[in-house]
C-alpha positions as CSV (number, residue, x, y, z in Angstrom):
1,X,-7.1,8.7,-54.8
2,X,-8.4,10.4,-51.6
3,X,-9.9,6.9,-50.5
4,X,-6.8,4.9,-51.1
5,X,-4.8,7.5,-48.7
6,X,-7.4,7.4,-46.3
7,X,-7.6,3.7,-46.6
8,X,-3.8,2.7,-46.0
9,X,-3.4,5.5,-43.2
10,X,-6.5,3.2,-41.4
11,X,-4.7,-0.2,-42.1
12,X,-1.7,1.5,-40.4
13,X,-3.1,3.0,-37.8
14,X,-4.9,-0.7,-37.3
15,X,-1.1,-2.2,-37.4
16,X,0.5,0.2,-34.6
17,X,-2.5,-0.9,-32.3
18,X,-2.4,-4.2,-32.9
19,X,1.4,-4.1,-32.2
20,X,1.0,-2.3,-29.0
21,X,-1.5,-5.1,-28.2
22,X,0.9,-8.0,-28.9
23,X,3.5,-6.1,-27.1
24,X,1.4,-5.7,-23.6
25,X,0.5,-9.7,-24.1
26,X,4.4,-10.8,-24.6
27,X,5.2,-8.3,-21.5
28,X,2.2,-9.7,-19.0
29,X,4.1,-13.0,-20.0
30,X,7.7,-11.8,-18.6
31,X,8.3,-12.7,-15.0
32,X,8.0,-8.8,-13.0
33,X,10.0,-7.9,-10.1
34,X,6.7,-8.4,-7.7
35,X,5.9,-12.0,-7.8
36,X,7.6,-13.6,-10.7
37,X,10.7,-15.4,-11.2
38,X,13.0,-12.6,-10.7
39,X,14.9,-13.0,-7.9
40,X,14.5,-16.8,-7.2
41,X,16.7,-19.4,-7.4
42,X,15.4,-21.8,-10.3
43,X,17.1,-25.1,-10.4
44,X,19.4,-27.0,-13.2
45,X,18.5,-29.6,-14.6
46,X,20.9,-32.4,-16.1
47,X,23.8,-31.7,-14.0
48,X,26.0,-34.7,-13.2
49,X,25.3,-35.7,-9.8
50,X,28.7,-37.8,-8.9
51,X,30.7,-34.2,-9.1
52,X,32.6,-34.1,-5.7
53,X,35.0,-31.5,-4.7
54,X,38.0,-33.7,-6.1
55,X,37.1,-33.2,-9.2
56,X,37.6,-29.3,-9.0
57,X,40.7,-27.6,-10.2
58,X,43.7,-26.9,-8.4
59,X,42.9,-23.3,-8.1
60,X,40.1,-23.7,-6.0
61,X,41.9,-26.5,-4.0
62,X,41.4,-24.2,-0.8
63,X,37.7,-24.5,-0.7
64,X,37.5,-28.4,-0.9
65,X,37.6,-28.7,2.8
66,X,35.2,-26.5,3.9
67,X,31.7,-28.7,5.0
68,X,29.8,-26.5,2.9
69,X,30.7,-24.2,-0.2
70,X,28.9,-22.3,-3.3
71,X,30.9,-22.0,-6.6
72,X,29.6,-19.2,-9.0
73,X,30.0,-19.8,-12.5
74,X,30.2,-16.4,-14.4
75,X,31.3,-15.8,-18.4
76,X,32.7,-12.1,-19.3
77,X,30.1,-12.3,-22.1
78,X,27.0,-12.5,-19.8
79,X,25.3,-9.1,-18.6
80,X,23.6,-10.7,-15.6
81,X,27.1,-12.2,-14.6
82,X,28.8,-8.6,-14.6
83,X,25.8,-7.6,-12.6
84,X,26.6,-10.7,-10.2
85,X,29.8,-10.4,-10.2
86,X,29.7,-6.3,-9.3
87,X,27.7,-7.6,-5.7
88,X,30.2,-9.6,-4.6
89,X,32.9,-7.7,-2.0
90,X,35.9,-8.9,-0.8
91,X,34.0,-10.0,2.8
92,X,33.6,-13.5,3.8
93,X,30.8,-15.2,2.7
94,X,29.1,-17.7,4.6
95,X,29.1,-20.6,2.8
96,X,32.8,-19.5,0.8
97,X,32.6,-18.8,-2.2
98,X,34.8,-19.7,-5.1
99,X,34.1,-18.4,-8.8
100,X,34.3,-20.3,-12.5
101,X,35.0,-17.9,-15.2
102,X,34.0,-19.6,-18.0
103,X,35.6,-17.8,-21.0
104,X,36.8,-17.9,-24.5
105,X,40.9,-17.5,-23.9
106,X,42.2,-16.6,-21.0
107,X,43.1,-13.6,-20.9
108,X,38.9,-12.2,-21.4
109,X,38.6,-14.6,-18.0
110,X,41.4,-12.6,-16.0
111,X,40.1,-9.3,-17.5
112,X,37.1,-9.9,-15.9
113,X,38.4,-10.6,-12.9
114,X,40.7,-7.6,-12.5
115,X,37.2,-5.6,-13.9
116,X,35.2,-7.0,-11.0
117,X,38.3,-6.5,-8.4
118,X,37.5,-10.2,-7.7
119,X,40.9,-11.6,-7.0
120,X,40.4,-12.3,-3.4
121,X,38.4,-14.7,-4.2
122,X,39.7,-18.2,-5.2
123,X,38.7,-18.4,-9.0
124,X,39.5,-20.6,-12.1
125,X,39.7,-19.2,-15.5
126,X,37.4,-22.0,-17.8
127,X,39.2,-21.6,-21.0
128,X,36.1,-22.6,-23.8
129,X,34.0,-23.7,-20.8
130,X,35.5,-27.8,-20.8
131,X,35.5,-27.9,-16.9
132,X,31.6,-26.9,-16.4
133,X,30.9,-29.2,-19.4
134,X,32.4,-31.9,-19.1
135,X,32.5,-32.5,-15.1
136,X,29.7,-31.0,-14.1
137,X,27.6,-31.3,-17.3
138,X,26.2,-27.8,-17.4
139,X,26.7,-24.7,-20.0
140,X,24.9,-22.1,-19.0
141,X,26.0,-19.2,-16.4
142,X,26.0,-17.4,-14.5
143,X,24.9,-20.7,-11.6
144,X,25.7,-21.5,-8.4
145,X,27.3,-25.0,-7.5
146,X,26.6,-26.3,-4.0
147,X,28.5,-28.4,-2.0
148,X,27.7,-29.5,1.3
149,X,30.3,-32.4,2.4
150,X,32.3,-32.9,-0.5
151,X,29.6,-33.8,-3.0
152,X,27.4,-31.3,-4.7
153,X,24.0,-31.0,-3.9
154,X,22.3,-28.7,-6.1
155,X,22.8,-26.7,-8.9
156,X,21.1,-23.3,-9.6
């Protein structure tokens, strides 16, 4: 009996390590804050590259003029977009800045807004995410639109 005990408390201690082993491998793989991806700009693929500034909503009609601008597209369910959004102040921002909330009803879109104090900013509520889908041909937030000269340029 003593041998089976002493047995199954060996395979287990052999599991923990070997757990704490696959653990450091999948971590090594993760970009870190010195060096990896964090904190650079990677960019979309597949977005549609015909988008030009008349194709934007109403809402952010204000911006289309400008010769170059950045819109931010941010959903309320998205961690890294409440972080995003919780950097941006009310100062200008060179290029402006206008902001997609891509969200499931309306009202979680203007709730995010009001949470983030962002209404100085010129913003559209994406109700279900149809604009960034369908005229830009991305799903994914939070990402950064440019614009330079009425056409968009890049998308990260």
């Amino acid at each position: 009996m003593i041998y089976v005990v002493a047995l199954a408390l060996l395979l287990l201690a052999a599991a923990v390590v070997l757990l704490f082993a696959m653990m450091g491998e999948l971590s090594s793989r993760l970009p870190g804050q010195e060096g990896g991806a964090a904190g650079r700009l990677a960019p979309v693929p597949g977005y549609r590259e015909d988008v030009t500034t008349s194709d934007w909503p109403a809402e952010l009609a204000t911006l289309s003029h400008e010769p170059a601008t950045a819109l931010l597209v941010l959903s309320p369910i998205c961690t890294t977009c409440g972080k995003v959004a919780a950097s941006l102040t009310s100062r200008t921002l060179d290029p402006p800045v206008g902001l997609v909330i891509s969200s499931h009803g309306r009202s979680s879109g203007e709730e995010f807004i009001a949470r983030h104090t962002l209404q100085t900013f010129p913003h559209f509520i994406d109700d279900g995410g149809v604009w960034t889908s369908s005229k830009v041909g991305i799903n994914q937030s939070p990402t950064a639109l440019l614009f330079n000269d009425g056409r968009i340029t890049g998308v990260y």
